[in-house]
C-alpha positions as CSV (number, residue, x, y, z in Angstrom):
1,X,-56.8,-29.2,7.4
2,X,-53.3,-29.5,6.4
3,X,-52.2,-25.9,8.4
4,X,-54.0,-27.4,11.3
5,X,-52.2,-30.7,11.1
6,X,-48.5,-28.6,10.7
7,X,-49.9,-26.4,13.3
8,X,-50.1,-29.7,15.5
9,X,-47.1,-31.2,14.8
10,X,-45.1,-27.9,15.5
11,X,-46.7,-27.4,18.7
12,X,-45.6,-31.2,19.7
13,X,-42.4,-30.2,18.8
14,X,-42.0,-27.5,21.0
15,X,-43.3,-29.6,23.9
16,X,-41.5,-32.1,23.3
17,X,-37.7,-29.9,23.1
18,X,-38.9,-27.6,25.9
19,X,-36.2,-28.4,28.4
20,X,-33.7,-28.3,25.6
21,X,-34.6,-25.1,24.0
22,X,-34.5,-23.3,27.2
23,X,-31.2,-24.8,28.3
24,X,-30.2,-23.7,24.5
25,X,-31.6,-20.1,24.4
26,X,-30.3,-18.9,28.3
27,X,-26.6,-20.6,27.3
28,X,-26.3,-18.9,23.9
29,X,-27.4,-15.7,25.6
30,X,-24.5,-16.2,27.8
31,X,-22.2,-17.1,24.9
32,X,-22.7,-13.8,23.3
33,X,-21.6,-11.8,26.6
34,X,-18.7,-14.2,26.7
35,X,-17.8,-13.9,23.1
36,X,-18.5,-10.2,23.4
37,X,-15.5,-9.9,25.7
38,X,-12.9,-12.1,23.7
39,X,-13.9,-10.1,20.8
40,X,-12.7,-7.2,22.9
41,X,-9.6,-8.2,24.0
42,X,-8.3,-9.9,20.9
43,X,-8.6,-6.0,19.2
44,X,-7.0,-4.6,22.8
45,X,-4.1,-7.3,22.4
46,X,-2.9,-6.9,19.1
47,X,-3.7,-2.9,19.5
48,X,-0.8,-3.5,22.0
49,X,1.6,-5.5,20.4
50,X,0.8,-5.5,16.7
51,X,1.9,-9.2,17.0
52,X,-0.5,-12.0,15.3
53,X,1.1,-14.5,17.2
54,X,1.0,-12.7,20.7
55,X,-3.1,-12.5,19.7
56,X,-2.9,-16.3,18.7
57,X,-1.2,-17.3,22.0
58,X,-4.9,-15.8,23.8
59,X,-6.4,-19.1,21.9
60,X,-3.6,-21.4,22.7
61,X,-3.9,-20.8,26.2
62,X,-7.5,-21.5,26.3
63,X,-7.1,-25.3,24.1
64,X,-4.5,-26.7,25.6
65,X,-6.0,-27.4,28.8
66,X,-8.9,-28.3,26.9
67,X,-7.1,-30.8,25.4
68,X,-5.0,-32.4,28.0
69,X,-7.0,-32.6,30.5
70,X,-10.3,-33.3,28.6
71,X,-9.6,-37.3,28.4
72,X,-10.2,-37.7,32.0
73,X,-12.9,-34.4,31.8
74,X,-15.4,-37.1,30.4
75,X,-14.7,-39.9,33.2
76,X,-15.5,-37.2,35.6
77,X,-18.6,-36.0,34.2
78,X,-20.0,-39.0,33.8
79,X,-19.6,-39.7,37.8
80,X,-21.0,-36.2,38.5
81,X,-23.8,-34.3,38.6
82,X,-24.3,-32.7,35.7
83,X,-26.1,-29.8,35.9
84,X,-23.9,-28.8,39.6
85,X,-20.8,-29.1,37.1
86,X,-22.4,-27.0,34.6
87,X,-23.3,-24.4,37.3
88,X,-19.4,-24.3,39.0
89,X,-18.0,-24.0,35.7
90,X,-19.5,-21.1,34.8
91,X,-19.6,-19.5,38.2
92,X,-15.9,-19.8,38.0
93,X,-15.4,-18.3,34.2
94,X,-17.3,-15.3,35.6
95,X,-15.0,-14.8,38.4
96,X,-12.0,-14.6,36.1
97,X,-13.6,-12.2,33.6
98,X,-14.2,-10.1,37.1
99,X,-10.7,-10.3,37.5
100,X,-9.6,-9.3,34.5
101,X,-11.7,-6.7,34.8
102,X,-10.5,-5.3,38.0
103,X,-6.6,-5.6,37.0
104,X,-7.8,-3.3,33.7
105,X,-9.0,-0.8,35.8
106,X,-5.9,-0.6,37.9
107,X,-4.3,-0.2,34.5
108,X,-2.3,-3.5,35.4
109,X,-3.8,-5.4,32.4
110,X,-0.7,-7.3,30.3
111,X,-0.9,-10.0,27.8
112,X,0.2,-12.4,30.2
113,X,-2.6,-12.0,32.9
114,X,-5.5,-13.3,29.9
115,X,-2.8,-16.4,28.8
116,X,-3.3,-17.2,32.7
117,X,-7.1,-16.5,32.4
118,X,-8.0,-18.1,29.5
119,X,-6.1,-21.2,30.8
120,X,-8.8,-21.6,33.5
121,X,-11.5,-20.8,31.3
122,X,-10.3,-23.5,29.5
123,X,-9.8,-26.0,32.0
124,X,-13.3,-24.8,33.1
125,X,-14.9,-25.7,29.1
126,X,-13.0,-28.6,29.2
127,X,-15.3,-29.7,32.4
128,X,-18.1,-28.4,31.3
129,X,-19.0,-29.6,27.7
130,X,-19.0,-33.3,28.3
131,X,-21.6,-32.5,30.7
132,X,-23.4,-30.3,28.5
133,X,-23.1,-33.0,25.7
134,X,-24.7,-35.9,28.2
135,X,-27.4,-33.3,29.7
136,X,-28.1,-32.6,25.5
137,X,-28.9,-36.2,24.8
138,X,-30.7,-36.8,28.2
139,X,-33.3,-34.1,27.7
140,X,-33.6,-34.8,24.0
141,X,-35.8,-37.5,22.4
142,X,-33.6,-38.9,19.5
143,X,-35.6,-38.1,16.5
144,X,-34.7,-34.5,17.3
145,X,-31.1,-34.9,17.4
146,X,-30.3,-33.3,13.7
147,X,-32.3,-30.1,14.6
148,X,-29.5,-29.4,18.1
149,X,-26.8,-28.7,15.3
150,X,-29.0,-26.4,14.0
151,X,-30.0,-24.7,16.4
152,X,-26.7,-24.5,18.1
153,X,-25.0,-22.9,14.8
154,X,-28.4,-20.7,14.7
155,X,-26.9,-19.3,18.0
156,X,-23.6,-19.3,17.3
157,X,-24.1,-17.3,13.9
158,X,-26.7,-15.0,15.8
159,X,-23.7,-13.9,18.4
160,X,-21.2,-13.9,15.5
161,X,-23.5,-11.3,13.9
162,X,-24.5,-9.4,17.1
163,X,-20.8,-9.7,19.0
164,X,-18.6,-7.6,16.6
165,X,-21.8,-4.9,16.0
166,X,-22.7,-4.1,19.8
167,X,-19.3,-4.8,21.0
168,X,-17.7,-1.8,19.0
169,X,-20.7,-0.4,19.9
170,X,-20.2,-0.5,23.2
171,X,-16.7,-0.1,23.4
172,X,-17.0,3.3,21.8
173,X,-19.7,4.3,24.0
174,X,-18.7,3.3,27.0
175,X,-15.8,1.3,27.4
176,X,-14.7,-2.2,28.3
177,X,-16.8,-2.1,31.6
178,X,-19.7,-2.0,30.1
179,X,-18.8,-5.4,28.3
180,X,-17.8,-6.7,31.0
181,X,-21.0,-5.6,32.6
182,X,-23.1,-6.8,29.9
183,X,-21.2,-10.5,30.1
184,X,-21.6,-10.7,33.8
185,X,-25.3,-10.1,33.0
186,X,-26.0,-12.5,30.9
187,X,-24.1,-15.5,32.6
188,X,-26.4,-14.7,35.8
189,X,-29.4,-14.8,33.5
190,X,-28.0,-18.7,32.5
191,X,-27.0,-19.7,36.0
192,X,-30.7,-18.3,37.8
193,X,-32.3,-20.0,34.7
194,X,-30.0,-23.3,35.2
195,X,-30.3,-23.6,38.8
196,X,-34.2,-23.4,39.6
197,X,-35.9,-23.7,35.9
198,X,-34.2,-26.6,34.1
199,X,-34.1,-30.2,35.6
200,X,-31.8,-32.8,34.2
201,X,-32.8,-36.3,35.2
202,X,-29.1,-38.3,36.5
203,X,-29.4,-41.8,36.0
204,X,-27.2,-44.5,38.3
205,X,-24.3,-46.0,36.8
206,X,-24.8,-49.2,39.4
207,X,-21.2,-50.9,39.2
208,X,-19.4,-48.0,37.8
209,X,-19.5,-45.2,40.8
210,X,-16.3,-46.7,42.3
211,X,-14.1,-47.2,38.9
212,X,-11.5,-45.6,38.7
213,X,-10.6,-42.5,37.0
214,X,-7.5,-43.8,34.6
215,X,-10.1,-47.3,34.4
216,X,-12.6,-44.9,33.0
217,X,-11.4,-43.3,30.5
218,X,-9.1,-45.7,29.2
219,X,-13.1,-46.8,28.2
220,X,-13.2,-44.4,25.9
221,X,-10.2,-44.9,24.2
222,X,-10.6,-47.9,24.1
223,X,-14.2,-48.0,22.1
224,X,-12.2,-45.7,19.7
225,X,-10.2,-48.2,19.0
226,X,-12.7,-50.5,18.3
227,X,-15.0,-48.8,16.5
228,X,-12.4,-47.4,13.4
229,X,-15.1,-45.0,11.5
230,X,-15.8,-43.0,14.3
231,X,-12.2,-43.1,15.0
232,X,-11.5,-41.9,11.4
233,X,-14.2,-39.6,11.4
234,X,-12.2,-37.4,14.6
235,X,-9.2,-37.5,12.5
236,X,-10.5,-36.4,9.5
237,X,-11.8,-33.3,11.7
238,X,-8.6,-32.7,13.5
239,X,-7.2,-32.1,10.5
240,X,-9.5,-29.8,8.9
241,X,-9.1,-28.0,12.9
242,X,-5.4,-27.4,11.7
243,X,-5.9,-26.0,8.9
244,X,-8.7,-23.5,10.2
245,X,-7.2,-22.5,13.5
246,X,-3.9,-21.3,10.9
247,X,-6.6,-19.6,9.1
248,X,-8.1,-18.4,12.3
249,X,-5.1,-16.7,13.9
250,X,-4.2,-15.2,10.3
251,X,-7.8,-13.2,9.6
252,X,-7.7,-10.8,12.7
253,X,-4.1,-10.0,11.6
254,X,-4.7,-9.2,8.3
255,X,-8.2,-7.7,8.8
256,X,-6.3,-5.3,10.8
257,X,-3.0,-4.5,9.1
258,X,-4.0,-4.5,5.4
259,X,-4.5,-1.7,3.1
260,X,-8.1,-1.6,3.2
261,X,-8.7,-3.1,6.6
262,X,-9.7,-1.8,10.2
263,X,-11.7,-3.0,13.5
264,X,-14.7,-2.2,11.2
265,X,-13.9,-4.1,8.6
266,X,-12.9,-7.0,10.9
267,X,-15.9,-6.6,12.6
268,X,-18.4,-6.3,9.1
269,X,-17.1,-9.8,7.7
270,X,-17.2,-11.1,11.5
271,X,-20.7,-10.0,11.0
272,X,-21.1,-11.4,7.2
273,X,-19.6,-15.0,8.4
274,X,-22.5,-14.7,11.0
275,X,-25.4,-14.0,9.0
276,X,-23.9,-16.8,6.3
277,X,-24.0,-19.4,9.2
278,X,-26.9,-17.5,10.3
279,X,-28.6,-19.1,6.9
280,X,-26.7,-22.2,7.0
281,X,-28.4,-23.3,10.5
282,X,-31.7,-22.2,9.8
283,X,-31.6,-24.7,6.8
284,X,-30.0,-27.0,8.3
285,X,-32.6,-26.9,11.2
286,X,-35.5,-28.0,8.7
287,X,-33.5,-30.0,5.9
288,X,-35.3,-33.7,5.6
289,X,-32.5,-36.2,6.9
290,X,-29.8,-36.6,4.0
291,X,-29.3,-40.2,2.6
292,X,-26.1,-40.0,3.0
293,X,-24.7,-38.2,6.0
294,X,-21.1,-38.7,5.3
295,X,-21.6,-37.4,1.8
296,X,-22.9,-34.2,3.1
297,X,-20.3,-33.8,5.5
298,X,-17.3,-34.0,3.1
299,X,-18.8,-31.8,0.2
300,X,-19.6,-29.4,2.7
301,X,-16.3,-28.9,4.1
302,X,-14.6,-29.5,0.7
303,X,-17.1,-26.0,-0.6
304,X,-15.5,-24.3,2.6
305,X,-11.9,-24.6,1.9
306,X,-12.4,-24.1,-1.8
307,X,-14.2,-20.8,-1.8
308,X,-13.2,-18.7,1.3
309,X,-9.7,-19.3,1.7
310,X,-8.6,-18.1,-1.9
311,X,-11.1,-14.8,-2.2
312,X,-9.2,-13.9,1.0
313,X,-6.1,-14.9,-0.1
314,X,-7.2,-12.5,-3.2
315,X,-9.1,-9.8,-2.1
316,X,-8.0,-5.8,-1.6
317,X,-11.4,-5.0,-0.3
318,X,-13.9,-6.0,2.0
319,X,-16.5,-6.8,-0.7
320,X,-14.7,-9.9,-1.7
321,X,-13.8,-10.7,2.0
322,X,-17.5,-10.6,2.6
323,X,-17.9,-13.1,-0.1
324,X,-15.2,-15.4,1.1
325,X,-16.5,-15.1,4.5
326,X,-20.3,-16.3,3.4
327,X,-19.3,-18.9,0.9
328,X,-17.0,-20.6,3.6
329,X,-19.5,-20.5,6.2
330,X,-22.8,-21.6,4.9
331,X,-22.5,-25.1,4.4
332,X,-20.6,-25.5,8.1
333,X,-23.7,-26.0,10.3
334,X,-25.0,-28.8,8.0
335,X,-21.9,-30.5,8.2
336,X,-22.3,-29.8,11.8
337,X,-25.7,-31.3,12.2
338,X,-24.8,-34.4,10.8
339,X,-21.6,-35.1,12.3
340,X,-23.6,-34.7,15.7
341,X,-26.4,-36.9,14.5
342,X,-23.8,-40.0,13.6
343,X,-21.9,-39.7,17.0
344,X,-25.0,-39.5,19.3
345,X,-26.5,-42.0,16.7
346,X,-23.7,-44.5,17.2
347,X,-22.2,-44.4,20.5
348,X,-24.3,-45.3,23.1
349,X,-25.7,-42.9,25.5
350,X,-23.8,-44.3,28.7
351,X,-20.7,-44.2,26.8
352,X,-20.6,-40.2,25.7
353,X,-19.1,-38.7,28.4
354,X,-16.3,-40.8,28.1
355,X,-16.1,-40.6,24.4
356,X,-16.8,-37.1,23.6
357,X,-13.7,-36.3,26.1
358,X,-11.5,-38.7,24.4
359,X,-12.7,-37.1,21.0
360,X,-12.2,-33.4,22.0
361,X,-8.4,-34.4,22.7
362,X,-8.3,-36.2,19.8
363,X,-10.3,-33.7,17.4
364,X,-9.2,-30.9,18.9
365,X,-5.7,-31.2,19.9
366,X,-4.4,-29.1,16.3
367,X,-5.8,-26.3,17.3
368,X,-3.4,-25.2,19.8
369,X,-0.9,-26.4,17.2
370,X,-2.9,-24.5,13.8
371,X,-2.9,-20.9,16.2
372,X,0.7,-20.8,17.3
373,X,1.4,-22.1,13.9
374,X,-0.2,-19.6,12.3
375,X,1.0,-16.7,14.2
376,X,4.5,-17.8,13.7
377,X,3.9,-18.2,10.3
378,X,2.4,-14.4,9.6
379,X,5.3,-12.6,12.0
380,X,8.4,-14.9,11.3
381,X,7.7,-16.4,7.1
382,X,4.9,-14.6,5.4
383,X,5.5,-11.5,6.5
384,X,9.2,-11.4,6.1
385,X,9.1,-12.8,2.4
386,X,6.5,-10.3,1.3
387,X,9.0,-7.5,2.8
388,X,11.6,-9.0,0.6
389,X,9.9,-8.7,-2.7
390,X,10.8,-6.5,-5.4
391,X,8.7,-4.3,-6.8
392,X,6.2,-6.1,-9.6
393,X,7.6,-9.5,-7.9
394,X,4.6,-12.0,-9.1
395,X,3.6,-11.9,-5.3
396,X,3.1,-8.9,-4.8
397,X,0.9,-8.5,-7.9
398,X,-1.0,-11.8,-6.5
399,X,-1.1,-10.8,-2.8
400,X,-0.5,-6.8,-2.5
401,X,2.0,-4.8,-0.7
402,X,2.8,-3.7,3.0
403,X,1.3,-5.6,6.1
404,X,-1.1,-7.8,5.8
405,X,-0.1,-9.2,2.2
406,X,2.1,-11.9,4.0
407,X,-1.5,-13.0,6.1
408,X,-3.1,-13.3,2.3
409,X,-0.3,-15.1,1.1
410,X,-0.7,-17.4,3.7
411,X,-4.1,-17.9,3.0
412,X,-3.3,-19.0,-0.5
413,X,-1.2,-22.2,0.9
414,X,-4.1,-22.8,3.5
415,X,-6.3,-23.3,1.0
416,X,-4.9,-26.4,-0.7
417,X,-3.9,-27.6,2.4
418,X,-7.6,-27.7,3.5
419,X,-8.5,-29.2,-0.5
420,X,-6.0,-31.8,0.4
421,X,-7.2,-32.9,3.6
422,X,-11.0,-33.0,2.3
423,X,-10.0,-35.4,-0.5
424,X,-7.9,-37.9,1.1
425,X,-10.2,-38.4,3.9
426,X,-13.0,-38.9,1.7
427,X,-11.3,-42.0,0.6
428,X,-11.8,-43.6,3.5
429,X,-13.6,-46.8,3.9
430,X,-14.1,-47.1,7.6
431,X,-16.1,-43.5,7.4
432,X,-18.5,-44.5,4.7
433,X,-18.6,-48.0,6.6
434,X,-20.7,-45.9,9.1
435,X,-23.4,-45.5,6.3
436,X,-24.1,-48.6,7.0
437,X,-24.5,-48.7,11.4
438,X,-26.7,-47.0,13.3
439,X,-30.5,-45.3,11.8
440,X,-32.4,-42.2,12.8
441,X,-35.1,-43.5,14.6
């Protein structure tokens, strides 16, 4: 009796997140063709240059439009259609992967073209993911809210597993057209699926279709203001951002310079940090809603930036990377769950587009900042000081020798920055004041 009842209430389930879960499964498929090809041409760029922050500038490129413009991205979406704007944002991503393609094949490729590339993909996300946000919520019925950030790290941690195994796969196989082919494939799976199999009800804003732009998103800001937790809440996330986009312009340089390290080894603790979010989103998928969802949200990240950042710092082989990488990744998604559960729990549905623009500017406007930081900080410090040691120097017995040790030593000072940044933000009253707004329903 009790099987049949679970049986029941998992069926009712699926019925109920149709729409979303095949919005969810045909976008992540697309991710992974998309991430697929970054993946590939972060290896091809700093196989060219042997520069961490040349690689580094590929990510800058693609946030900084993302944060500029995405303050008035929100206004915009929430005046237009969203699934249309979904649909001409990716159609337009595919067309500059095409031509990236074609200027490869002409052996024109430089490191300037995907800078220019990556800019309009980025302008193109910045579009795009208020819309996909709003069309999340529409399509959702609230009590299912916690298990989107669980399934969306599910996907993520999938193509983090999958990217780095089938694109060296591939590469070695046959080459960066086939990766190329394989991403144009799986964006025109998403945009058929999209287009005729997924309907997104728009509702009428009736007094707001003639604001204006600036009017609109000034809005936003302006509920920010007001309401101080969520407000502190972004903050506290734009500065663990900092710190992780320094870490995340670091690990490709050292995974690929050290004495131990390769493309394989990048792509095996790629792979590890993908099956420990893997984990991470399958429990947080089913996890019973926590009685304190700020709670969880600080210990998680404070377990991140205690564990990973220090076994890398430490390491010489990949074993202990592997265990860095797992450790700082399998809490993430349930931190994720329930940061997406307060902010669609507490600002109101009519509001979001508007909102979650302001907030990507906000929260995400150190990342530009952590990657060219961080690249700078492995080619033009780190590095350089780590050359300068004397043999049996205390650093070089803590961090190694030759390149790569300066990445490690780098990671070292990361790490109590991100410590830092989890405790004094956990002091904060207006977060845990949310504790006390807004209940699951």
């Amino acid at each position: 009796m009790k099987n049949h009842m679970e049986s029941k209430d998992l069926f009712r389930t699926l019925g109920e997140m149709k729409t979303y879960l095949l919005l969810w499964s045909t976008q992540s498929f697309s991710g992974l063709g998309s991430a697929m090809t970054s993946y590939a041409l972060v290896i091809w760029s700093y196989t060219q240059k042997g520069s961490a922050l040349m690689t580094a500038l590929l990510m800058v490129s693609s946030y900084a439009p993302y944060v500029l413009l995405s303050i008035f991205a929100g206004a915009l979406s929430d005046k237009w259609n969203k699934k249309v704007t979904m649909l001409v944002c990716d159609t337009l991503a595919a067309l500059t992967t095409v031509v990236m393609l074609i200027l490869l094949k002409k052996d024109a490729l430089q490191i300037w073209h995907l800078y220019v590339i990556n800019g309009v993909n980025g302008i193109m996300n910045t579009v795009q993911q208020p819309a996909s946000e709003v069309a999340t919520t529409r399509v959702l019925p609230k009590k299912h809210y916690q298990r989107v950030g669980g399934l969306r790290y599910f996907a993520s941690s999938l193509n983090s597993i999958m990217t780095p195994v089938i694109a060296t796969a591939i590469l070695g196989l046959a080459g960066m057209d086939a990766i190329v082919a394989f991403d144009l494939f799986t964006f025109g799976a998403a945009f058929l699926t999209l287009a005729f199999g997924i309907r997104i009800p728009e509702e009428k804003e009736s007094g707001s279709e003639q604001e204006k732009l600036l009017t609109a998103a000034k809005k936003g800001l302006v509920y920010l203001r007001e309401e101080r937790g969520i407000f502190s809440l972004i903050m506290f996330l734009a500065a663990i951002n900092l710190v992780a986009s320094v870490y995340d312009a670091a690990f490709p340089a050292m995974m690929l310079s050290r004495n131990g390290g390769s493309e394989k080894v990048l792509g095996l603790v790629n792979a590890v940090v993908g099956l420990s979010t893997f984990a991470g989103s399958v429990l947080a998928s089913f996890v019973k809603k926590p009685k304190s969802r700020v709670r969880v949200i600080c210990n998680c990240l404070l377990f991140s930036m205690s564990t990973e950042n220090f076994l890398l710092a430490f390491g010489r082989e990949p074993f202990v990377w592997c265990i860095g990488g797992f450790l700082g990744w399998i809490a993430i998604p349930l931190m994720s769950t329930n940061l997406d559960a307060i902010m669609r729990l507490h600002v109101p549905e009519e509001m979001q587009g508007r909102v979650y623009s302001v907030r990507n500017s906000l929260q995400f406007f150190t990342i530009p900042i952590g990657y060219f930081l961080g690249g700078f900080l492995v080619d033009q410090v780190f590095e350089p000081v780590m050359a300068l040691q004397r043999e049996g120097s205390i650093l070089k017995k803590m961090f190694g020798v030759g390149k790569g040790s300066g990445a490690a030593f780098l990671f070292f000072v990361i790490a109590f920055a991100g410590i830092g940044v989890c405790l004094y933000f956990r002091r904060s009253k207006d977060i845990w004041a949310l504790e006390e707004k807004g209940q699951d329903e």
